[in-house]
C-alpha positions as CSV (number, residue, x, y, z in Angstrom):
1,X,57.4,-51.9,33.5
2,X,55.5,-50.5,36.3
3,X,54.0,-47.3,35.3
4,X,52.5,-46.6,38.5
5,X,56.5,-46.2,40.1
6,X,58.2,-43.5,38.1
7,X,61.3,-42.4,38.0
8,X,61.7,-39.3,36.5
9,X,63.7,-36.4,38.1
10,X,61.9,-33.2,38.3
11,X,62.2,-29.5,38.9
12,X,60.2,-26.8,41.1
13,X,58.4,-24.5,39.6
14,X,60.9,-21.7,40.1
15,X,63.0,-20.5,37.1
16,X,66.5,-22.1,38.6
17,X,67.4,-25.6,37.9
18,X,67.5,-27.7,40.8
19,X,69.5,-31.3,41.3
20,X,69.8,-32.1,37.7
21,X,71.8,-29.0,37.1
22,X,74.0,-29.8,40.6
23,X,77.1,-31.0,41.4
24,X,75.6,-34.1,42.8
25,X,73.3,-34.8,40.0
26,X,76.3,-34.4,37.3
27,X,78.2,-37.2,40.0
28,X,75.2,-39.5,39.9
29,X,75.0,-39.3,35.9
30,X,78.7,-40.1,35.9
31,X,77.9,-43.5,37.7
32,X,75.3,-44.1,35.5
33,X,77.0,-43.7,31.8
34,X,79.8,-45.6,33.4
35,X,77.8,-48.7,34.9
36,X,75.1,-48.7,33.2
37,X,74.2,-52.3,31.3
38,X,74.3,-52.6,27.9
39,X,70.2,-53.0,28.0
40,X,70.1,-48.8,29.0
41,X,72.2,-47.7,26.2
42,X,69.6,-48.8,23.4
43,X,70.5,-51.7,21.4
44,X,67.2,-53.4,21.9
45,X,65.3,-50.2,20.6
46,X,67.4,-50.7,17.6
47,X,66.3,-54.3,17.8
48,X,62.7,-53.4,17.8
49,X,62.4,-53.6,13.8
50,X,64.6,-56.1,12.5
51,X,62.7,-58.6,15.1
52,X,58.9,-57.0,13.6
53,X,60.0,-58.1,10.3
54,X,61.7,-61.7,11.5
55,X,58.6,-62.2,13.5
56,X,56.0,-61.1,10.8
57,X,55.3,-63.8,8.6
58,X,55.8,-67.1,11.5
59,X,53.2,-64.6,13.3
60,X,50.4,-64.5,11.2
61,X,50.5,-68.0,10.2
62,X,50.1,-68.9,13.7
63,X,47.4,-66.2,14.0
64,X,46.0,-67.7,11.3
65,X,43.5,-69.9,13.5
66,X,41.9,-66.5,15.0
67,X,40.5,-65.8,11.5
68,X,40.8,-61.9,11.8
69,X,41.9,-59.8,8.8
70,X,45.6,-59.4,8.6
71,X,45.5,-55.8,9.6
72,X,44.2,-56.5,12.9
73,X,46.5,-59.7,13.8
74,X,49.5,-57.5,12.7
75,X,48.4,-54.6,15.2
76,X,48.4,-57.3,17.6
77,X,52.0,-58.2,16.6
78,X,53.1,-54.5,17.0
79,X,51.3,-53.5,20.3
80,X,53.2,-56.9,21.6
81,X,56.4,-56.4,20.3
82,X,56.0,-52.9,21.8
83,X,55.5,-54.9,25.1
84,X,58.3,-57.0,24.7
85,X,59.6,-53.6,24.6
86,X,59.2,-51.8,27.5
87,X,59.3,-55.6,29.7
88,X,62.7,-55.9,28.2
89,X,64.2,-52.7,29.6
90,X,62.4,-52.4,32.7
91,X,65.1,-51.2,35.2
92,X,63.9,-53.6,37.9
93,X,62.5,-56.7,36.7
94,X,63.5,-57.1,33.3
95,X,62.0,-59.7,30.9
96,X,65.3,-61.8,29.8
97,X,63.3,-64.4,27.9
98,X,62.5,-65.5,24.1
99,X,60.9,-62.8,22.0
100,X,58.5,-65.4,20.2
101,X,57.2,-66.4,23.5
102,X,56.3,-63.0,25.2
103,X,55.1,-61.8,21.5
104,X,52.7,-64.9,21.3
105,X,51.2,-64.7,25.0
106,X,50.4,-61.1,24.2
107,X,49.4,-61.1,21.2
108,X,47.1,-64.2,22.2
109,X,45.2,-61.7,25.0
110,X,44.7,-59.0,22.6
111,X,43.3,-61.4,20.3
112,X,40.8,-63.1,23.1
113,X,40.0,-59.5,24.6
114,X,40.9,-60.4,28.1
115,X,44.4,-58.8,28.3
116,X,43.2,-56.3,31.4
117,X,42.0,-59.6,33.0
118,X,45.5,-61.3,32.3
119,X,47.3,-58.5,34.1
120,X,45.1,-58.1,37.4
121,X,45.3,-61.9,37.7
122,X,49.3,-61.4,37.3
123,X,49.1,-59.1,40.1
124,X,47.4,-61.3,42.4
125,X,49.6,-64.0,42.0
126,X,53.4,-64.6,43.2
127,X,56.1,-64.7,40.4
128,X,54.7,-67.5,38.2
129,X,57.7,-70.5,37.1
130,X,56.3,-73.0,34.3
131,X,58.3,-76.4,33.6
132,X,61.3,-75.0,35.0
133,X,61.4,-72.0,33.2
134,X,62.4,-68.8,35.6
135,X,60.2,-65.7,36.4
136,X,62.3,-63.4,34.4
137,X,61.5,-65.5,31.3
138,X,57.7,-65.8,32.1
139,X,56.0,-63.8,30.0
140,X,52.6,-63.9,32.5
141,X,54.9,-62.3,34.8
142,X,55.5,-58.6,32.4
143,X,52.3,-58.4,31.0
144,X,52.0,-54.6,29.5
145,X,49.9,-52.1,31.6
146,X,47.0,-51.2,30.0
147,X,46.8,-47.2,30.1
148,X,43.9,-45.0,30.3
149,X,44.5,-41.3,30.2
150,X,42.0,-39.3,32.2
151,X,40.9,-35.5,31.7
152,X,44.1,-34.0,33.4
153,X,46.4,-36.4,31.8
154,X,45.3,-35.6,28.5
155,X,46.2,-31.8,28.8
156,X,49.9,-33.2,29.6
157,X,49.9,-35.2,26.6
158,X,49.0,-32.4,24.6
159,X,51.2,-30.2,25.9
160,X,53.9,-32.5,25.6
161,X,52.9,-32.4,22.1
162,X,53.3,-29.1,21.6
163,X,56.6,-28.8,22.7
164,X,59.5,-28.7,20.1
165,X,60.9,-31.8,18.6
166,X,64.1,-31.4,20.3
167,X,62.3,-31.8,24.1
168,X,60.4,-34.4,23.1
169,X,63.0,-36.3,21.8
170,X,65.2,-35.5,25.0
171,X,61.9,-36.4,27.6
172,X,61.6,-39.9,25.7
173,X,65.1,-40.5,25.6
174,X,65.3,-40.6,29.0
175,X,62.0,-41.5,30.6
176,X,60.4,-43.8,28.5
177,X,63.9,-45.4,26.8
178,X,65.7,-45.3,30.1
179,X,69.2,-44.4,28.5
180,X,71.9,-43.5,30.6
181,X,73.4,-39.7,30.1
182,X,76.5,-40.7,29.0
183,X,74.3,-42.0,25.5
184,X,71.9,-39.1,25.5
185,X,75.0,-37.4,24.9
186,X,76.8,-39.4,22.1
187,X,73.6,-39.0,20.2
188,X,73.3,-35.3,21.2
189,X,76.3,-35.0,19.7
190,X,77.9,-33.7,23.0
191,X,79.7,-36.7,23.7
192,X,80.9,-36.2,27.4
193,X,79.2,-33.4,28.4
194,X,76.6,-34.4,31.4
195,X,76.1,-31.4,32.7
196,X,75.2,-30.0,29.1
197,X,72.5,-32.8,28.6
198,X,71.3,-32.7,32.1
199,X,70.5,-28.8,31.7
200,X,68.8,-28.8,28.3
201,X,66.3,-31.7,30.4
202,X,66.3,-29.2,32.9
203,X,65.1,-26.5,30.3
204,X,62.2,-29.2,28.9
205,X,61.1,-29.9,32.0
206,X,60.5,-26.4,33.2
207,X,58.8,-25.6,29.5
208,X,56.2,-28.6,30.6
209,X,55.7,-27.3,34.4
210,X,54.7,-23.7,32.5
211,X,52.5,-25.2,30.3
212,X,50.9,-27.2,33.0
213,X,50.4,-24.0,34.5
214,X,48.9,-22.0,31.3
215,X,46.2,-24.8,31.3
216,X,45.2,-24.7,34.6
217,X,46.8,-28.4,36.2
218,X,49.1,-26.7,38.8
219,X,48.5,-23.6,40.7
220,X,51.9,-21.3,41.4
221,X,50.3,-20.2,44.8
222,X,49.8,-24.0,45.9
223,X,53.4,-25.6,45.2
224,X,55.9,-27.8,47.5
225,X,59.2,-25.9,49.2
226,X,62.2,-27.0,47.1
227,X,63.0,-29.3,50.3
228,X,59.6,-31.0,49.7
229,X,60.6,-31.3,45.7
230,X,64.0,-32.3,46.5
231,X,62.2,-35.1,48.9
232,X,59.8,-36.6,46.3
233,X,62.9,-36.6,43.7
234,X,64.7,-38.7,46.5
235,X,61.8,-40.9,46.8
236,X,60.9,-41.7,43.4
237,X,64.8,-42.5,42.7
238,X,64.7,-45.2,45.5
239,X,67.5,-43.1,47.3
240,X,65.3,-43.0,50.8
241,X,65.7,-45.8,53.4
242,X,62.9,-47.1,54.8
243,X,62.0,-45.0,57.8
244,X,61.8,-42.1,55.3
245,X,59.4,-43.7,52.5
246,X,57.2,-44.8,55.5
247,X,57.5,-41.3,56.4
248,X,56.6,-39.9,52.8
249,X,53.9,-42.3,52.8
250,X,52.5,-41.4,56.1
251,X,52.3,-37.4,54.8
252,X,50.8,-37.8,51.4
253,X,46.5,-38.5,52.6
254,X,46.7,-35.6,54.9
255,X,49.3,-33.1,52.7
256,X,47.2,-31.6,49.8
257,X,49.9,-29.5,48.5
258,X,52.7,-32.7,48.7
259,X,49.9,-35.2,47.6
260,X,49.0,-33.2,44.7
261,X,53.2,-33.1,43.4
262,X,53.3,-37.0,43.9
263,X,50.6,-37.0,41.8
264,X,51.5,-34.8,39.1
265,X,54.8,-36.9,38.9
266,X,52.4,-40.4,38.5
267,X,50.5,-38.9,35.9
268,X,53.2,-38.0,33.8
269,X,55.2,-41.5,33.8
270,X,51.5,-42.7,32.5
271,X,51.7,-39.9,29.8
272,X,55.1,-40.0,29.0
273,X,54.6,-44.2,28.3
274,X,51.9,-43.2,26.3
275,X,53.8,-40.9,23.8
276,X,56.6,-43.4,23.9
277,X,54.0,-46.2,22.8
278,X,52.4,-44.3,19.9
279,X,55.8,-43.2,18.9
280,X,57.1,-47.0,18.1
281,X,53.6,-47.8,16.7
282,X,54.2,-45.0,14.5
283,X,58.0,-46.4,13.5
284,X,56.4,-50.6,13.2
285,X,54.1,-48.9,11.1
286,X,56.4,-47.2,9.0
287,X,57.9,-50.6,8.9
288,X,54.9,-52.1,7.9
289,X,54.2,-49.5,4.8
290,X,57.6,-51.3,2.6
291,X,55.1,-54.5,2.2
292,X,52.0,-52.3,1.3
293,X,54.5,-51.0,-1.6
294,X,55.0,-54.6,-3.0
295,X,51.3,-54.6,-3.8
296,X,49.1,-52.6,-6.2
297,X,46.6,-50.5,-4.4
298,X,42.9,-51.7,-4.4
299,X,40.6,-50.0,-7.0
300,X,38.8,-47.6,-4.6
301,X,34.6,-48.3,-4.1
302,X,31.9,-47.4,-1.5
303,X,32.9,-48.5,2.2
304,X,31.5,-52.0,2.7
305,X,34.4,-53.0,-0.5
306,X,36.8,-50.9,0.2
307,X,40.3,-52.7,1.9
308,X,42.3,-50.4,3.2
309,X,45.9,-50.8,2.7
310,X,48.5,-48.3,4.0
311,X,48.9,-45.5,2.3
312,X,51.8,-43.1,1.8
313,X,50.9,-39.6,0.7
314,X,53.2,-37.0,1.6
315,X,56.7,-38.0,3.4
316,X,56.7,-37.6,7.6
317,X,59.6,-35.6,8.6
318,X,62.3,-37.0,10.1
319,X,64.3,-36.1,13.2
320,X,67.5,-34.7,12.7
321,X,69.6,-36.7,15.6
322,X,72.7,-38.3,14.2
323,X,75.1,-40.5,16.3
324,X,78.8,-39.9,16.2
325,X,80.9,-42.9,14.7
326,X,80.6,-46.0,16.6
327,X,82.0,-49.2,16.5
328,X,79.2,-51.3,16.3
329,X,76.2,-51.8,14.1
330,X,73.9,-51.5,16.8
331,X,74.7,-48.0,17.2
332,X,74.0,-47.3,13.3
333,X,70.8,-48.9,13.9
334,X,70.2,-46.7,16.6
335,X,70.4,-43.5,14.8
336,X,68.1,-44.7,12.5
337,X,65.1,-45.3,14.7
338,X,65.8,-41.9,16.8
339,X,65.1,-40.5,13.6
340,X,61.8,-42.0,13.8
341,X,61.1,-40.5,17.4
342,X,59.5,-37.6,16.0
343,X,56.0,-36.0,16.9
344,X,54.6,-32.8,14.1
345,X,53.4,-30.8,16.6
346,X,51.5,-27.2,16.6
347,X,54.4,-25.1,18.7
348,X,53.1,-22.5,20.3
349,X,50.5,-21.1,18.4
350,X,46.8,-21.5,18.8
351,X,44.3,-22.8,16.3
352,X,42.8,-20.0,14.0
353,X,39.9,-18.7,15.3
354,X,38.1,-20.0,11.9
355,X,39.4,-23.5,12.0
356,X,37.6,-24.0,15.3
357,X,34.5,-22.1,14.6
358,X,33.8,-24.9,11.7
359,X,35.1,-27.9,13.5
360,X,32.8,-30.6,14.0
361,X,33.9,-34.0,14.2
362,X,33.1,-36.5,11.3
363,X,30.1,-38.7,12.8
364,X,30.3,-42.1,13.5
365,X,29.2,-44.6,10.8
366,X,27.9,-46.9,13.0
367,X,24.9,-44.3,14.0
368,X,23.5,-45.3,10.4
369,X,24.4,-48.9,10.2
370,X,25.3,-51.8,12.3
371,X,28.5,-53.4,12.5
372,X,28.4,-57.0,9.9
373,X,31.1,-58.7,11.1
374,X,34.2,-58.8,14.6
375,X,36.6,-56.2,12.1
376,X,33.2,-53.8,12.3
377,X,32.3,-54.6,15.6
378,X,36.1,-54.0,16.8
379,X,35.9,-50.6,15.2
380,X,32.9,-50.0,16.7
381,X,34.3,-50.4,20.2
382,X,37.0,-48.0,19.6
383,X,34.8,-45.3,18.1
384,X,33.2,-45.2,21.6
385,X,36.1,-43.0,22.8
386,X,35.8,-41.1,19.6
387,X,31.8,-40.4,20.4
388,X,32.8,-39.4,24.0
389,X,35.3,-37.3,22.3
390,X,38.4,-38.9,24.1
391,X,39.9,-38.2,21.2
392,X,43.9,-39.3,22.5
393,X,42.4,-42.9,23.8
394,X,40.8,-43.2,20.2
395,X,43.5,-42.2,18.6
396,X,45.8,-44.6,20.2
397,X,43.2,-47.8,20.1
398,X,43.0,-46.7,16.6
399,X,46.6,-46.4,15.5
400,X,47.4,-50.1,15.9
401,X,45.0,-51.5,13.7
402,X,44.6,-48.6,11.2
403,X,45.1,-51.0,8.0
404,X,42.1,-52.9,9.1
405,X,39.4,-50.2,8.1
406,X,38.9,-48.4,5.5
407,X,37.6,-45.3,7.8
408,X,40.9,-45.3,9.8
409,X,42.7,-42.4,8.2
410,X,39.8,-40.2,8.3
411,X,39.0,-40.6,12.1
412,X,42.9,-40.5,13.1
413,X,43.1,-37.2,11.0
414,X,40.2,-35.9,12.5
415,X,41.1,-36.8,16.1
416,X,44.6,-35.1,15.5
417,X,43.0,-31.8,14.5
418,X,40.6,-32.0,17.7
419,X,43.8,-32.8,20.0
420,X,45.1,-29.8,17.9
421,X,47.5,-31.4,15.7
422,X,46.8,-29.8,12.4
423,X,50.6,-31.4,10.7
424,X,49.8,-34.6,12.3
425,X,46.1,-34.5,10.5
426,X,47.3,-33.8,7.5
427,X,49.9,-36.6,7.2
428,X,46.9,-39.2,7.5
429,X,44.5,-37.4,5.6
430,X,46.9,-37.2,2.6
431,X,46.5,-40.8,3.0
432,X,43.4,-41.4,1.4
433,X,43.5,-41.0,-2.5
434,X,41.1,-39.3,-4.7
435,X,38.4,-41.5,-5.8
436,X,38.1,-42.7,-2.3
437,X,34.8,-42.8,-0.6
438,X,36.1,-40.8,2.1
439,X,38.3,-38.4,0.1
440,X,35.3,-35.8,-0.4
441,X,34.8,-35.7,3.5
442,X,39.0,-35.5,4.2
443,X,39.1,-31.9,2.1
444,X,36.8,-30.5,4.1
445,X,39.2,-31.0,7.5
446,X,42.2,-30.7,5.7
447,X,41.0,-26.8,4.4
448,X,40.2,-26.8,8.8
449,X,43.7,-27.9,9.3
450,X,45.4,-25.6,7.0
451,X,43.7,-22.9,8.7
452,X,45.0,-24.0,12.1
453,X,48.4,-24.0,10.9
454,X,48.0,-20.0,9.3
455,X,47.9,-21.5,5.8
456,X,45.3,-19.2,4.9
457,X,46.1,-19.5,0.5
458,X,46.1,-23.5,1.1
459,X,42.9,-23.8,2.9
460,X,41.3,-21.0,0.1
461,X,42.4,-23.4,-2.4
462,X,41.0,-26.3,-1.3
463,X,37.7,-24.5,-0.1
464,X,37.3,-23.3,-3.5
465,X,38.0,-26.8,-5.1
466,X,34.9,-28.2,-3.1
467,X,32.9,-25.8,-4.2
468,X,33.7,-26.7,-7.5
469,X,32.7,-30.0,-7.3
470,X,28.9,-30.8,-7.9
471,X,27.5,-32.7,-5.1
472,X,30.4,-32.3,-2.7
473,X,28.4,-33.4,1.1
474,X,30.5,-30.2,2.2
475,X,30.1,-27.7,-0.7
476,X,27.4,-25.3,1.1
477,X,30.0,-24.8,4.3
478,X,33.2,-24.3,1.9
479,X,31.1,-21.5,0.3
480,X,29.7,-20.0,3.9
481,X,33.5,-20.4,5.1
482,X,35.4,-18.9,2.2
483,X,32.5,-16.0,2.1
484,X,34.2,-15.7,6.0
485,X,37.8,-15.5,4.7
């Protein structure tokens, strides 16, 4: 899937809805539910996890020969299955092929570190056909996008992030899953009701163009005439002939104002396939966790012996979507995994004033030791975001191959409470048990992200249990903090 050609209606930045509320929008939706292939209602989301654990156990003996720790050749597995993903619903060139094969290529760049490589030489080349096998079943030829969000992207993702479950789920549904209306509805439980579904979208994406605005990315003085918006929704949809895509083409170097809402739109497919991605790492994961139950935990020890395994703490919390009765078990399968598309986020609220006076992010272990082996060295090369405090990039280079390292929880927890995502923190840093090397240094950001969500009697409690302990490498700024209380 091309994310540098999106596809995503919009709205001005005036409080009325515009096209997706209309007449001819409601007509267009219509077409949609009742055309659509059976690829845009969702079946292969639903497929997504049955096929991780089919795939599994062939995968890692034929990863075997890479000799990497299990962890990492099973993040492969998931960030390629996760391509297979988005190649297999692309709305214009979709991968029709076998899900070993494209799992396998992938999984094989990741593996030899030349996957960015792979996909420039892709684009350089026609349509590549191997021993009679056609371009749509060529894996070469839907490679995933690698995706790097810069400064102004990041401020969408969070404030993405901090919108309500409900948006979220509603965005994803139809941006980054590309299901028709007609199914947004049936698992809206408003089965029928387009123009219902196309207004609450609406609503979400008005909610993100005023958030934009409250961090600084748009200016209200400096935005396109609804003609202008109504243009660049016509152009992104494919609806323009020829003679008027030249002519959008031709305006945007010399249009600031138009060039800037072209933009805006191309950064937010990039962000939007970003939050889709970490959302079905975070379901495969999930996935993964029933096999780390079959297993006794490793005794716990200092870091160079520690193996990390996954670790449940305290439950995520599920969406609350449910699909009406269908007649097939794809649809059951369906509901399930929407109620995995679920991001803990902050709301509206800012962090507590104390909470941020006392962050500082853990420091990186490699400043005291060098990395002994690739599974270091790997870690290592991801913590390099972390140090520039890119802490979204880190957190999704991370995520992948979290069971690899025994560090992992920590540095996703932290990097959650620095992208303001005190719920999210918590989740991983209830993750590492006590006796843990890194347990002493999670309480202290867990009291931090108890104050950033107002649970001021949590955060006292834990404070004061570090201080209690003798030795504790934070017990001199629990006592300075709680004295602050």
């Amino acid at each position: 899937m091309d994310v540098r050609s999106p596809k995503i209606l919009w709205i001005s930045g005036q409080t009325r809805w515009r096209r997706s509320a209309g007449a001819k929008q409601v007509e267009k939706a219509v077409e949609r539910t009742t055309f659509a292939p059976m690829q845009q209602q969702g079946q292969h989301l639903a497929e997504l996890s049955p096929y991780y654990h089919a795939l599994r156990g062939p995968f890692l003996q034929w990863a075997a020969k890479w000799q990497q720790p299990a962890g990492v050749a099973l993040g492969h597995l998931r960030r390629a299955l996760i391509g297979w993903y988005e190649a297999r619903i692309d709305e214009e060139d979709a991968y029709v092929g076998e899900v070993d094969r494209y799992v396998k290529t992938v999984a094989k760049a990741y593996f030899n570190g030349n996957l960015e490589e792979a996909v420039m030489a892709a684009e350089r080349l026609p349509l590549v056909s191997d021993l009679g096998v056609a371009p749509q079943q060529n894996p070469l030829n839907h490679l995933p996008r690698p995706v790097r969000l810069n400064e102004t992207q990041q401020l969408m993702l969070r404030t993405f992030q901090e919108m309500g479950t409900g948006c979220q789920e509603l965005l994803l549904m139809a941006d980054y899953h590309h299901l028709s209306v007609g199914r947004m509805a049936q698992i809206l439980e408003v089965d029928g009701q387009l123009l219902e579904v196309e207004e609450r979208r609406s609503k979400c994406l008005l909610m993100i163009r005023e958030g934009w605005q409250s961090v600084g990315i748009i200016d209200p003085l400096y935005l396109p005439s609804p003609a202008d918006e109504d243009l660049i929704d016509r152009y992104y949809e494919g609806e323009l002939d020829t003679t008027e895509r030249w002519d959008v083409e031709a305006r945007r170097p010399g249009d600031a104002v138009f060039r800037r809402a072209m933009e805006l739109r191309e950064d937010w497919q990039q962000v939007v396939t970003v939050a889709g991605r970490q959302d079905l790492m975070e379901t495969l994961l999930r996935e993964e966790a029933t096999y780390a139950k079959k297993t006794a935990p490793a005794p716990a020890s200092a870091p160079k012996d520690v193996k990390l395994s996954p670790r449940r703490g305290r439950s995520f919390n599920f969406g609350t979507f449910k699909l009406p009765a269908l007649e097939t078990v794809v649809a059951v399968l369906l509901a399930v995994v929407f109620g995995w598309l679920v991001w803990t986020t902050f709301g509206d609220e800012a962090p507590q004033k104390k909470s941020v006076a006392h962050f500082e992010p853990f420091p990186n272990i490699f400043d005291k030791f060098d990395p002994r082996n690739e599974q270091e060295r790997d870690l290592q090369r991801i913590l390099y975001y972390y140090d520039r405090k890119d802490y979204a990039t880190a957190y999704e280079e991370l995520l992948p191959v979290a069971p690899a390292y025994p560090a992992a929880p920590l540095y996703l927890g932290v990097s959650a409470l620095a992208l303001e995502q005190p719920t999210r923190a918590l989740d991983w840093f209830a993750q590492i048990p006590e006796g843990d090397y890194y347990h002493p240094f999670a309480e202290w950001y867990e009291a931090l992200a108890y104050l950033a969500e107002g649970r001021r009697p949590a955060a006292e409690a834990t404070l004061s249990e570090i201080v209690e302990t003798r030795g504790h490498p934070y017990r001199g700024k629990a006592e300075r903090l709680l004295a602050e209380l």
